[in-house]
C-alpha distance (Angstrom), angle and dihedral (degrees) to the residues before:
residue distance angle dihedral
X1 . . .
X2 3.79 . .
X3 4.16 81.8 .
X4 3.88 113.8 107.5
X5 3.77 108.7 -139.2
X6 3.36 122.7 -165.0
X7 4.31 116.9 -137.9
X8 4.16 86.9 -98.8
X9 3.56 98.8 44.4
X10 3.80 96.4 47.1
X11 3.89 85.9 46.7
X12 3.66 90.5 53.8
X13 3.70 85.8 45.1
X14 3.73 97.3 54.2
X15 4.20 83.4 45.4
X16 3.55 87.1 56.8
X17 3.30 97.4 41.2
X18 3.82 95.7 55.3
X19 3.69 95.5 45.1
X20 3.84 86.8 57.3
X21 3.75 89.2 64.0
X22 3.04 101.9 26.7
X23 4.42 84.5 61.6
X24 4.19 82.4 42.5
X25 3.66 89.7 60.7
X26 3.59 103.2 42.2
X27 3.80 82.4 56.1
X28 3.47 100.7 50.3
X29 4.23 88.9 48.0
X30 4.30 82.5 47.8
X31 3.82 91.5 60.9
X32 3.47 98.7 35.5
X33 3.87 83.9 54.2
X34 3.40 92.2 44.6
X35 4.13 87.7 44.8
X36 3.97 92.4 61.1
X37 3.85 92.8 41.2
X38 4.10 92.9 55.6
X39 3.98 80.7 52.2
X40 3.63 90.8 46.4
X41 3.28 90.5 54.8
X42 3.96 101.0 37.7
X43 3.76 81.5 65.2
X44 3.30 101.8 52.7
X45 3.29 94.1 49.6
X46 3.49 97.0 51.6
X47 3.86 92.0 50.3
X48 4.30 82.3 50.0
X49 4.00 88.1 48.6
X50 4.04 84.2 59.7
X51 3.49 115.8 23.6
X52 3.61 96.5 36.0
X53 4.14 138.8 -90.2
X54 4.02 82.8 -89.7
X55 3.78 91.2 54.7
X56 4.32 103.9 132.9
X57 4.00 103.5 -120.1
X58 3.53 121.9 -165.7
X59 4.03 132.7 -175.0
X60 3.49 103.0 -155.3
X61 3.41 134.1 40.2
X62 3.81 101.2 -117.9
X63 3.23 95.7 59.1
X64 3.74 89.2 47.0
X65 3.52 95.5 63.3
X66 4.46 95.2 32.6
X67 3.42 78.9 65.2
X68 3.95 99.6 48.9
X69 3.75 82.4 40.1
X70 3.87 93.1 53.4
X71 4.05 93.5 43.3
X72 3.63 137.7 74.4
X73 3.89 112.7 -79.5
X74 3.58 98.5 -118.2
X75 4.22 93.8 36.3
X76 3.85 121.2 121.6
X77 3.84 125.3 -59.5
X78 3.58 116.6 -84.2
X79 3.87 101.6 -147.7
X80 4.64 111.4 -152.0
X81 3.82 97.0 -157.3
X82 3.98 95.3 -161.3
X83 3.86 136.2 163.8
X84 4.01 121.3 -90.4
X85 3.44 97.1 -171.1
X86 4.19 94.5 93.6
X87 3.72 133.6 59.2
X88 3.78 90.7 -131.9
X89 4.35 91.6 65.2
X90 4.69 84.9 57.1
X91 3.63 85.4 52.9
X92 3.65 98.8 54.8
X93 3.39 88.9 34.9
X94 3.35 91.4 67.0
X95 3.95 93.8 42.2
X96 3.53 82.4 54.6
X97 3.79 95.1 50.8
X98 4.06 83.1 54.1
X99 4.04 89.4 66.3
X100 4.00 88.0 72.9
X101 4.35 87.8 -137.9
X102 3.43 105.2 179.1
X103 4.46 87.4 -170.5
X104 3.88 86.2 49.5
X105 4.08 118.5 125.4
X106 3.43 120.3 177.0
X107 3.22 122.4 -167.0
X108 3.87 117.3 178.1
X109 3.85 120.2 -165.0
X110 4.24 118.6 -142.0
X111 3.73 110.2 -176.6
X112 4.09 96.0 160.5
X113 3.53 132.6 71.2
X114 3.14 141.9 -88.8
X115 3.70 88.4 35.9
X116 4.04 125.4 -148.2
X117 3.38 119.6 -129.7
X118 3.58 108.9 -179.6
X119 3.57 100.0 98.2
X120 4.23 84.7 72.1
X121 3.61 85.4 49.8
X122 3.13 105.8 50.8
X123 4.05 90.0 39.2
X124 4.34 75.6 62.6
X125 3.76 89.6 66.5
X126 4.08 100.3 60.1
X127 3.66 115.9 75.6
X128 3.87 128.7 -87.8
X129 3.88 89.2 -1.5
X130 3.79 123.7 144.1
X131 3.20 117.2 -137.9
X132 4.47 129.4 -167.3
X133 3.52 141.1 155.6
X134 4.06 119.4 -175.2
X135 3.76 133.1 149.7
X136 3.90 117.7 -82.3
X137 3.62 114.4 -99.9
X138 4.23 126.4 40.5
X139 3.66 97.3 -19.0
X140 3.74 87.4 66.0
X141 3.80 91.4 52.4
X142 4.09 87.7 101.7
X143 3.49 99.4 43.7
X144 3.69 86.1 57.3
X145 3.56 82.4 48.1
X146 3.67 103.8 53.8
X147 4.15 91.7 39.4
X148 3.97 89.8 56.3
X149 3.67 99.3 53.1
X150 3.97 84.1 39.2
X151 3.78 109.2 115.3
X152 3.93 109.2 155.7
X153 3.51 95.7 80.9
X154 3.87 148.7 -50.0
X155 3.43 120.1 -13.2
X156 4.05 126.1 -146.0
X157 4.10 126.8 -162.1
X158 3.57 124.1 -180.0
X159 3.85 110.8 -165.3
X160 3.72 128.6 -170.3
X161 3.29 133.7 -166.9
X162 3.87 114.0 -116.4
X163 3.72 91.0 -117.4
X164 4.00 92.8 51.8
X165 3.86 88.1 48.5
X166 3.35 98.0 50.8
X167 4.27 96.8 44.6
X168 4.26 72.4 55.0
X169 3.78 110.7 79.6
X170 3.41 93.8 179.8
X171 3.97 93.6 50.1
X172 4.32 108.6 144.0
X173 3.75 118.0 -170.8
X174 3.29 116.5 -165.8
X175 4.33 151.4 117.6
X176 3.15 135.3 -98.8
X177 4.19 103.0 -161.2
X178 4.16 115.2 171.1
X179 3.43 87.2 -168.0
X180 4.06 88.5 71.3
X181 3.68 93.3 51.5
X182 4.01 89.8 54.5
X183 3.76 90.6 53.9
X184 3.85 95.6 54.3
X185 3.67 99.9 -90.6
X186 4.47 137.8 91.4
X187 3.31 118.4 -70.5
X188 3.44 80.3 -150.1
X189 3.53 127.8 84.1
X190 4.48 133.8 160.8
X191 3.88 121.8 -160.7
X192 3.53 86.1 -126.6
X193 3.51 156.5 -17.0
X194 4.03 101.6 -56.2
X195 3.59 113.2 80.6
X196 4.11 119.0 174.4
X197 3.69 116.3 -120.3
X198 3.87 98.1 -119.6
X199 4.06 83.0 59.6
X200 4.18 94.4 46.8
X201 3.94 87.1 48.2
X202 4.06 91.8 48.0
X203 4.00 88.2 50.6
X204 3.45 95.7 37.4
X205 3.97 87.8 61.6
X206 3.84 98.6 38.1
X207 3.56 88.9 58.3
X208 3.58 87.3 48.3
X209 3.70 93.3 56.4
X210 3.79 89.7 38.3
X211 3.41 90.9 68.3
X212 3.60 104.4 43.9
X213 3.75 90.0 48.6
X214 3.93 92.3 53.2
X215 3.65 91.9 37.3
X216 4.02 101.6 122.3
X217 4.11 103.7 -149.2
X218 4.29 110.2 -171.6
X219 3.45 109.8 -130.9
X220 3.91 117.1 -121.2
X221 3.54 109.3 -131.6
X222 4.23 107.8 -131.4
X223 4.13 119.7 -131.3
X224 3.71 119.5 -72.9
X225 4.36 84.0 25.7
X226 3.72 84.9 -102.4
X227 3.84 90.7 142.0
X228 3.49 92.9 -172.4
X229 3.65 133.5 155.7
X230 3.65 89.3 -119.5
X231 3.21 83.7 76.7
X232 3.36 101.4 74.6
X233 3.61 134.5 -127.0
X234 3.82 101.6 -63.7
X235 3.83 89.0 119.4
X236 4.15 89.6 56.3
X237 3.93 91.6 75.6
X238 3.82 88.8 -145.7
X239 3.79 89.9 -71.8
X240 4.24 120.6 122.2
X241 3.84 136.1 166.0
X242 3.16 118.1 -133.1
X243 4.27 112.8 -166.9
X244 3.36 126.2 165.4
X245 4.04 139.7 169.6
X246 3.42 125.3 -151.0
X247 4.20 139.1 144.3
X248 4.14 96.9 -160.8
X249 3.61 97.4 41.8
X250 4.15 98.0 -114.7
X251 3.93 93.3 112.1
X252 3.84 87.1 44.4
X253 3.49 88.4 48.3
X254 3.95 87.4 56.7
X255 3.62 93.8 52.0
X256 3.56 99.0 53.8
X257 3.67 93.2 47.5
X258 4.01 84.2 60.0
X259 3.59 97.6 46.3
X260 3.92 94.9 51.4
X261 3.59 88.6 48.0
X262 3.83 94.4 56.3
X263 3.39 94.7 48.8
X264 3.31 102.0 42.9
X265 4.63 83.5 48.9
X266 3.86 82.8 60.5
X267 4.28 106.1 -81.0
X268 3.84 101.1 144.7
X269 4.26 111.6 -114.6
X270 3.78 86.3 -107.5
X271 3.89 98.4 49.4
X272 3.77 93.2 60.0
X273 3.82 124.4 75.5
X274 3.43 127.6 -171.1
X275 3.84 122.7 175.8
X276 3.89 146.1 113.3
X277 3.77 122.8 -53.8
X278 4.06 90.4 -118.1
X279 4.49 88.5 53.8
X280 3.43 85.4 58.2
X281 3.75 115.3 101.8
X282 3.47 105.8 -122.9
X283 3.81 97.6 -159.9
X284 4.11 94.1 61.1
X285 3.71 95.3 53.6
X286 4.04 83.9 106.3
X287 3.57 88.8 50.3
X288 4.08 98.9 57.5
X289 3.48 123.3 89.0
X290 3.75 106.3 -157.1
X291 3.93 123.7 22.0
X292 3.70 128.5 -176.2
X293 4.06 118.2 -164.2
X294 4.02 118.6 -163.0
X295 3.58 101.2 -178.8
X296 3.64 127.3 -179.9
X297 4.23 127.0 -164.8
X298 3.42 123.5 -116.5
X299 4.33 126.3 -172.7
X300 3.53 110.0 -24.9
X301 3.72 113.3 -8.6
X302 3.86 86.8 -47.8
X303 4.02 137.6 137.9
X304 3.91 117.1 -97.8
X305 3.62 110.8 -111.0
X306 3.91 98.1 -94.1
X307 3.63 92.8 46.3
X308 3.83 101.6 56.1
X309 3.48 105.7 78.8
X310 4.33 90.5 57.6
X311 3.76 84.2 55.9
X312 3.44 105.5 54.2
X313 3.91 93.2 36.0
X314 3.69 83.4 52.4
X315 3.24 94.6 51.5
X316 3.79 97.9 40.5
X317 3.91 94.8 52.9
X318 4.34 88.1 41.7
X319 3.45 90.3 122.9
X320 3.87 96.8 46.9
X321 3.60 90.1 56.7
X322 3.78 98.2 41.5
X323 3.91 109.8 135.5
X324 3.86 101.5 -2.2
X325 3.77 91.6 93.8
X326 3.81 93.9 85.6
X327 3.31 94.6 102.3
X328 3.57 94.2 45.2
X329 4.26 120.1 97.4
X330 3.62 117.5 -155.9
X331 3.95 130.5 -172.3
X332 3.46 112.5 -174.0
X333 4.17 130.9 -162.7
X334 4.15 120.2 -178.8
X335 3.79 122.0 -164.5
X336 3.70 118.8 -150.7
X337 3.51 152.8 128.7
X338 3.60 121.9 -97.4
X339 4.12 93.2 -157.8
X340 3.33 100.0 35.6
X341 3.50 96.3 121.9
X342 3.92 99.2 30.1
X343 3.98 127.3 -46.2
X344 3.41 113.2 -80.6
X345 4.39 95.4 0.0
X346 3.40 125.9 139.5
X347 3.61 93.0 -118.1
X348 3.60 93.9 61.9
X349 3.71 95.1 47.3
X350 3.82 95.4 52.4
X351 4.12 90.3 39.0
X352 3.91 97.0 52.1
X353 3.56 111.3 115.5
X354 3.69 84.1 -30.5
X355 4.22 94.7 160.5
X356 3.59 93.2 53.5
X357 4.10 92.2 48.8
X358 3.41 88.2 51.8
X359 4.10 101.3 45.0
X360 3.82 82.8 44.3
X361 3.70 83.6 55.8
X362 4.04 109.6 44.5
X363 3.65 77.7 38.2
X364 4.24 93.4 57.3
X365 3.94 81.4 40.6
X366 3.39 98.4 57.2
X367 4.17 90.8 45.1
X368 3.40 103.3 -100.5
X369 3.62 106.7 150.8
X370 3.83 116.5 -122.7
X371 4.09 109.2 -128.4
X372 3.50 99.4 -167.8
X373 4.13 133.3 13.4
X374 3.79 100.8 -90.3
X375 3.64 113.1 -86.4
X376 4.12 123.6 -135.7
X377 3.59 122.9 -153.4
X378 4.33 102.4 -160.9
X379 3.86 118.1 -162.4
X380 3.72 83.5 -160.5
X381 4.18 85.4 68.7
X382 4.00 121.3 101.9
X383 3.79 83.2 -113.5
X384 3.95 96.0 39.2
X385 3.74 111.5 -129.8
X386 3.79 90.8 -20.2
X387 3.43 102.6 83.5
X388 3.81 91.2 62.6
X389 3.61 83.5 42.1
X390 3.57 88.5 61.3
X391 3.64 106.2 48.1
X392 4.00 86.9 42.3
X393 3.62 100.0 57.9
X394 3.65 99.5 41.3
X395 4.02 86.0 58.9
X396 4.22 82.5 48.8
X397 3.53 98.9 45.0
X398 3.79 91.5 47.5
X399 3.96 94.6 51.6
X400 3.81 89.7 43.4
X401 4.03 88.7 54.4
X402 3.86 93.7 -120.4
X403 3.61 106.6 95.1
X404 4.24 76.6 109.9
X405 3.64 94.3 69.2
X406 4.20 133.5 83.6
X407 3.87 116.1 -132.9
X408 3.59 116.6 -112.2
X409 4.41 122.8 -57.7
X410 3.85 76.7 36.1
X411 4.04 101.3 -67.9
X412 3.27 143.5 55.7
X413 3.74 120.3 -105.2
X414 3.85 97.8 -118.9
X415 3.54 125.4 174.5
X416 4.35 113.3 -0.9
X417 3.33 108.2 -82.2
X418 4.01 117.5 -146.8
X419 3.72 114.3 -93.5
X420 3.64 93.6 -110.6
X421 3.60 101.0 54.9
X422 3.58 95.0 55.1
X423 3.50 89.3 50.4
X424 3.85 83.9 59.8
X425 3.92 97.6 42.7
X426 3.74 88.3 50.0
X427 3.78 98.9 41.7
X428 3.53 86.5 -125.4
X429 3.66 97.5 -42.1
X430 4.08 90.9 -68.7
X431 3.34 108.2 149.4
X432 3.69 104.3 18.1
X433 3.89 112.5 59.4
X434 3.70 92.0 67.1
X435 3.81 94.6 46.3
X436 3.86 97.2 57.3
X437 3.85 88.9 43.5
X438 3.35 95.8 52.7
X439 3.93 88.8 53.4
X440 3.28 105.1 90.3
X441 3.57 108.2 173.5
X442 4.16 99.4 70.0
X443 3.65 100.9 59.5
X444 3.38 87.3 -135.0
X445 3.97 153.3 66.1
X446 4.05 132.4 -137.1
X447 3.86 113.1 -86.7
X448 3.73 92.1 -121.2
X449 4.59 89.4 70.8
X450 3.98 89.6 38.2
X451 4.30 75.6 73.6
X452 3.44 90.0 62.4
């Protein structure tokens, strides 16, 4: 400061100056490059150390799953080592999950602190997926372990480094194995003692739902052993499953909608499930008194992604289940569009809510017994699929005895409303975000925060 500079020399100054960080920040961006490549390659390398030097490594999840597509369905794991630092890797994750790749290993890799892990936990809530999390290096030797011999579906591993774990104070490791719970045992299991609260709350509920589903309620047989559905649902003990499969969220949509209006018509919380078609437990279906399918149609007269695995276990174990359905009620509602392959066509007629028509079917087959006449929800309708919807759930909520009650907040959501009214009705969701988060014993939140 007590230098006199003259206009040059403080211009060459400020050049020099700029340079200097300019060279300190090119540096820092090098070894943080350099940082996530050594943990690129640590990963790799402890898949390789496992699965074997030939093991088929990917670093994106589209060429993961090209490559499962391209392959023989029972070929070797393709692993997608892929960053789990950023919100955008969970959500196509999850899209990923929706593809139903049986060869499929993810493995996601967190190097900063706090670390998320509800990608794993969410992974937990699609069918016959394994689900891990462990710290990058030798502790993650069994994970790799357990996701190689892994063959019932797609496998998920969170890594951390040891530094991100530790800046995490919360950090869990632990698996998530189906193949435990089918012989007798958790699915479940933590490294050790510490488990984070957004895990505890996750189990907490599963095993809720766990035990409803597998809940076995006798059937009391009405006078004159007419057994009926005329007679009501006296037999149903207040207890219905409500499944649904859907990849845009509509058939979801419908299933929520039913679940808040049976517990708000006087179903306890714990006597109403609502969840994907591949959490179900396939093997209680005989075992459930009332179920209620919302089922949406994906591609050509196919199963969305988180529904496919119910229908072909369904179908594989059709024979099993063969006449011990009777005591068993079904309602059934299929979304769809009627045009969708040209007004009128063939294709369209055969493809309309073609998965629900045939569930309703195997299901009649079997000896379910069909509540309701199934409903259809028609995109082709003023209202889209919500004035099937409509007429649908009215007959349900009558026959269920809570066509009395208002949905949850005081109404039900009815048809979509446009993005800017419920930005009005909620006063910009203020108030009413942090109240359905903070309930914890749903599963769930109203449609109008999900727009958030």
């Amino acid at each position: 400061s007590s230098c006199r500079l003259g206009p040059r020399s403080r211009q060459q100054v400020l050049v020099l100056t700029a340079f200097f960080f300019g060279c300190l920040l090119c540096g820092f961006s090098a070894v943080a490059m350099a940082s996530a490549k050594e943990v690129q390659d640590k990963a790799v390398a402890g898949v390789r150390a496992v699965a074997g030097a030939e093991a088929d490594v990917r670093f994106s999840l589209s060429a993961a799953l090209s490559a499962c597509a391209s392959g023989p369905e029972d070929g070797p794991k393709v692993w997608a080592i892929i960053s789990g630092d950023d919100a955008s890797s969970a959500n196509s994750v999850l899209k990923a999950l929706g593809a139903g790749q049986k060869r499929l290993a993810i493995v996601a890799l967190a190097t900063q602190g706090p670390i998320s892990q509800l990608q794993v936990l969410r992974a937990m809530e699609y069918g016959d997926i394994y689900a891990a999390a462990a710290e990058l290096g030798s502790k993650a030797k069994g994970a790799v372990s357990e996701v190689s011999g892994y063959t019932a579906g797609t496998s998920v591993l969170l890594l951390a480094t040891p530094e991100a774990a530790r800046v995490d104070t919360q950090w869990t490791a632990f698996s998530y194995d189906p193949r435990r719970e089918a012989a007798g045992g958790s699915a479940f299991a933590a490294d050790g003692a510490q488990v984070r609260k957004e895990i505890q709350s996750f189990l907490a509920r599963e095993s809720l739902l766990t035990l409803v589903a597998k809940r076995s309620l006798p059937c009391e047989s009405t006078e004159g052993g007419s057994g009926g559905l005329g007679e009501g649902l006296a037999d149903a003990s207040k207890t219905v499953t409500i499944l649904y499969t859907s990849d845009t969220g509509h058939a979801e949509e419908c299933a929520k909608a039913v679940a808040r209006q049976c517990r708000n018509g006087g179903y306890a919380n714990s006597a109403v499930r609502c969840s994907t078609l591949d959490a179900f437990d396939i093997g209680a279906i005989g075992s459930e008194p009332l179920i209620v399918f919302c089922v949406a149609t994906a591609g050509k007269g196919e199963f969305p992604g988180n529904g496919r695995g119910f229908w072909e276990k369904l179908n594989a174990r059709a024979s099993e289940f063969d006449g011990k359905l009777a005591d068993t009620k079904y309602a059934m509602f299929g979304l769809g569009d009627s045009h969708y392959w040209g007004k009128g066509t063939e294709d369209s007629r055969i493809n309309f809510a073609k998965p629900a028509r045939d569930l309703d079917e195997v299901l009649e087959r079997l000896g379910a017994q069909r509540l309701i006449p199934t409903g259809y929800g028609d995109d082709q309708d003023v209202d889209q699929y919500h004035t099937g919807f409509g007429e649908w759930k009215n007959q349900l909520y009558s026959r269920l005895g809570v066509d009395k009650a208002t949905a949850s907040g005081g109404e039900d959501d009815g048809p979509v409303k446009t993005d800017e009214v419920i930005k009005t009705e909620t006063k910009q969701l203020r108030g009413t975000l942090k109240v359905a988060l903070d309930d914890i014993t749903t599963g769930q939140i109203p449609f109008h925060d999900t727009k958030l």
